[in-house]
C-alpha positions in Angstrom: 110.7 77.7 -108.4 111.4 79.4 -105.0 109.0 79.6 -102.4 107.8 82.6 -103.0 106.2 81.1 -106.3 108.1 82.9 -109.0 110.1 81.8 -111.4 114.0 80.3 -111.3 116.6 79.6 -113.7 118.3 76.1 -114.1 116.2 73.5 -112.5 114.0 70.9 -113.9 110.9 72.9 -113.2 112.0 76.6 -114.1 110.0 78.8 -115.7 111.0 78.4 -119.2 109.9 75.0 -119.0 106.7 74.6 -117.0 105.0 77.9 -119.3 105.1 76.0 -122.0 103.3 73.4 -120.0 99.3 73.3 -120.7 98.6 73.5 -117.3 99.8 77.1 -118.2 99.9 77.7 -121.5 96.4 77.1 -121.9 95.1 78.2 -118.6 97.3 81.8 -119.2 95.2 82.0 -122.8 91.9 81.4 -121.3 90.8 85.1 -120.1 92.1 86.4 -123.9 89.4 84.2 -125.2 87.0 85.2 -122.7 88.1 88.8 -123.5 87.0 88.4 -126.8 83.7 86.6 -126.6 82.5 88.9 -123.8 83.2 92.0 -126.2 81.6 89.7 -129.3 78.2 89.1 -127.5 78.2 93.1 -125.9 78.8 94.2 -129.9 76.6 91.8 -131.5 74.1 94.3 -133.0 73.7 96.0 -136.0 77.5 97.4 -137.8 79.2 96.2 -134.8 78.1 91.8 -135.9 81.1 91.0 -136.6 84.0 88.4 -135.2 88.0 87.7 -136.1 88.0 85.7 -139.3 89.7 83.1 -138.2 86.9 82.6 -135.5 84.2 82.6 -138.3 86.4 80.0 -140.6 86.7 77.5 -137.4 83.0 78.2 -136.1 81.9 77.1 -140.0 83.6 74.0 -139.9 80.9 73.2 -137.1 78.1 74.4 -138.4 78.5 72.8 -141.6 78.4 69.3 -139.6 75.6 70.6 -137.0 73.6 73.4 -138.1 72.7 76.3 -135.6 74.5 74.1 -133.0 77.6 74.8 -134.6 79.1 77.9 -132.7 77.8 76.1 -129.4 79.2 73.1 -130.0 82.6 74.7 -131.0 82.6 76.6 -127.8 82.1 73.7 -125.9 84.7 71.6 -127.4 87.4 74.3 -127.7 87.0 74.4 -123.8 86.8 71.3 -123.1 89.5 69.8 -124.8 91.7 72.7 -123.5 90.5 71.6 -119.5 91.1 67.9 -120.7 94.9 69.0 -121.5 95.1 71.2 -118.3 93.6 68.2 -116.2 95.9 65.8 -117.4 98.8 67.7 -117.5 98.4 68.7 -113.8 98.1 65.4 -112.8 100.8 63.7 -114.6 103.2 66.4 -112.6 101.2 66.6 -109.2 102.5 70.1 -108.7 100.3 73.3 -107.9 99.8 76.4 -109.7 102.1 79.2 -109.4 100.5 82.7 -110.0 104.6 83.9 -110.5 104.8 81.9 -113.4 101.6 84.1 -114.8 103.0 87.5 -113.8 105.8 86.7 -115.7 104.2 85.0 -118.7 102.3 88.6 -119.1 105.3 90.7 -118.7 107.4 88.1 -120.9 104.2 88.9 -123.8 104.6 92.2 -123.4 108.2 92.9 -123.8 107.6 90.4 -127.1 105.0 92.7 -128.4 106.8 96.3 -127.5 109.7 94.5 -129.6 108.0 92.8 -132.1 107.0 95.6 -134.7 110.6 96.7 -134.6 112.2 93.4 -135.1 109.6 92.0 -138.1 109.5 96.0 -139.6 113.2 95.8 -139.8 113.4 92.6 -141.6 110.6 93.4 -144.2 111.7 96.4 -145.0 115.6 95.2 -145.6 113.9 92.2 -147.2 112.2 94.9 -149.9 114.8 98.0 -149.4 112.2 100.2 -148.5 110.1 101.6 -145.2 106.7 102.0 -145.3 104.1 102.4 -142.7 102.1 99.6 -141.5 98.0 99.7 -142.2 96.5 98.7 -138.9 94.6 95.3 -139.3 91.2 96.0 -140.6 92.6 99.2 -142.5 90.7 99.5 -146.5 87.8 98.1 -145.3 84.6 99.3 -143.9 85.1 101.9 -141.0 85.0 99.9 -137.5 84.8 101.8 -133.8 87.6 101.0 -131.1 85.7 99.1 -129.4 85.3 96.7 -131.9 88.8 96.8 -132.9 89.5 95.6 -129.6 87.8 93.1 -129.9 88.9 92.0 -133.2 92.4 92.6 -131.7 92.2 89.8 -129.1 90.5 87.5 -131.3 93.5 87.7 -133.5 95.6 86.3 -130.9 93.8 83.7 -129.7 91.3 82.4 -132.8 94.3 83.7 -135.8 97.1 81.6 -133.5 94.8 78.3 -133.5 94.3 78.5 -136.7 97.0 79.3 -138.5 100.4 77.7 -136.2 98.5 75.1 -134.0 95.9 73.2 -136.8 97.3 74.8 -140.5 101.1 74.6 -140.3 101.0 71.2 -137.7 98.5 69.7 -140.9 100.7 71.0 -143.3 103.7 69.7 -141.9 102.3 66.5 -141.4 101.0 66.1 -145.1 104.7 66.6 -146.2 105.8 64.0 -143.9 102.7 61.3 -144.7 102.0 61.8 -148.2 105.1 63.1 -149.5 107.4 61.4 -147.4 110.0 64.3 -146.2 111.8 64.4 -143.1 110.5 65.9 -140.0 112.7 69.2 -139.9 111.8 69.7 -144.0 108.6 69.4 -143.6 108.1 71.6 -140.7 110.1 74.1 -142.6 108.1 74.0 -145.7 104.5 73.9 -143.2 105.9 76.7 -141.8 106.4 79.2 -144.7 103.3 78.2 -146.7 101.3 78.9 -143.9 103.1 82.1 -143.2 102.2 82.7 -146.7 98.5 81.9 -145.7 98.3 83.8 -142.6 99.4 86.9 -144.6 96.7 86.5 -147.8 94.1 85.8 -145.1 93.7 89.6 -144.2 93.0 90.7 -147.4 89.9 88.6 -148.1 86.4 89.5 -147.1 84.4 93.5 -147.0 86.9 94.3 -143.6 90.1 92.5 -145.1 93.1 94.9 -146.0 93.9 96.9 -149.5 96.7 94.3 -151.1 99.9 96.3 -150.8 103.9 94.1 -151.3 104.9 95.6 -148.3 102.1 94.7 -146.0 101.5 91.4 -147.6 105.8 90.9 -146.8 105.1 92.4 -143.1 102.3 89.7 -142.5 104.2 86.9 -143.8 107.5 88.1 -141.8 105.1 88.2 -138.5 103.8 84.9 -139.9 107.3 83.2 -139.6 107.8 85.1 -136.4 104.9 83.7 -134.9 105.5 80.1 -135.8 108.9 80.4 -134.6 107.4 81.4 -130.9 105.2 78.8 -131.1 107.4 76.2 -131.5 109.7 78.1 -128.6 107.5 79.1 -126.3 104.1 77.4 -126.5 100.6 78.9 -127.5 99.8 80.7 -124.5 102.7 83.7 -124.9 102.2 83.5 -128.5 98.4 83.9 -128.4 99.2 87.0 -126.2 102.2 88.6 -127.8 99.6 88.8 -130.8 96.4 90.2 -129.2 98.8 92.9 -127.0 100.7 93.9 -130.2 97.7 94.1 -132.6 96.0 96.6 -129.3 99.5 98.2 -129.3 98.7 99.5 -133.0 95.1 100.7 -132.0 96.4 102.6 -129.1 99.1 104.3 -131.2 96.1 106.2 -133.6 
């Protein structure tokens, strides 16, 4: 890092290395979930009651053990384990935040999402041999305001990223290796496309979950694959915003 507090190439502490550090990984995801939850409690009325799936799925889990303390309790935790992580973190390496390291985390997200539709659009459509357009999430269902699309937007890319690559493909790939025994790398493989495969049937369940269409379904489970691969590369900060800015990309392009 150079005094200046941005981000350098080829030392121990460059900038590829300490993002995918909690201390900013997590820290850099933080105001995408407050994002979210501010827009969630401003829309919770009539129509607009309505959060990111994978938010509802992970808020169940702790209601289902605590009742109407549930979504509390899950807010809490979620939280707190992240400032745990961030606490140890910055005092196993003793070092001080850099807000350069931020900057470039943001502009790194959104030359990722300005790329990103291109790059898995391409693939699907040689994988099928075809071009077809998009629907934007939440498309066959119920009509929604912007607003609320927003929000549903940046819940994707913080609630749909814990879900899906943190807990479902890190469980799955650890089944393969307890229970069935298989390597590290072929199990991580296989965890990675069945939950790609997941990730991409999830947003056609439920009143506001997509028409089924091969193309879309392919698209999802291209991004799917995409995603994990980010994850593994770059940590769940980036990856959670790569995946709200591109999903807000798509609402600002109607």
């Amino acid at each position: 890092m150079t005094s200046t507090g941005f981000p350098t190439l080829g030392t121990r502490t460059s900038y590829w290395q300490v993002s995918r550090t909690p201390r900013y990984s997590l820290l850099f995801a933080l105001p995408l979930l407050l994002f979210y939850q501010v827009l969630a409690v401003l829309l919770a009325h009539g129509e607009r009651s309505i959060r990111n799936g994978a938010d509802v799925i992970l808020q169940a889990l702790f209601t289902a053990a605590a009742g109407a303390w549930g979504p509390p309790l899950f807010m809490v935790c979620l939280i707190g384990a992240g400032l745990w992580l961030v606490t140890r973190d910055m005092r196993a390496h003793g070092s001080r935040l850099r807000g350069g390291v931020f900057v470039a985390m943001l502009g790194e997200s959104i030359a990722l999402a300005l790329i990103f539709g291109f790059v898995v659009g391409r693939v699907t459509s040689g994988v099928l041999g075809m071009l077809q357009t998009l629907a934007v999430p939440g498309g066959g269902g119920p009509e929604m305001d912007w607003w609320t699309r927003l929000m549903l937007s940046l819940g994707a890319g913080i609630y749909e990223e814990l879900l899906f690559r943190v807990l479902l493909v890190g469980a799955l790939a650890a089944a393969a290796r307890g229970l069935l025994g298989w390597r590290p790398l072929t199990a991580g493989i296989a965890a990675t496309v069945a939950g790609a495969a997941i990730f991409s049937a999830f947003h056609y369940i439920g009143p506001y979950g997509d028409r089924w269409q091969l193309y879309s379904f392919a698209f999802r489970m291209v991004a799917g694959l995409f995603f994990s691969a980010l994850y593994l590369v770059r940590g769940f900060g980036i990856t959670a915003w790569t995946h709200a800015l591109y999903d807000v990309l798509l609402l600002l392009m109607q």
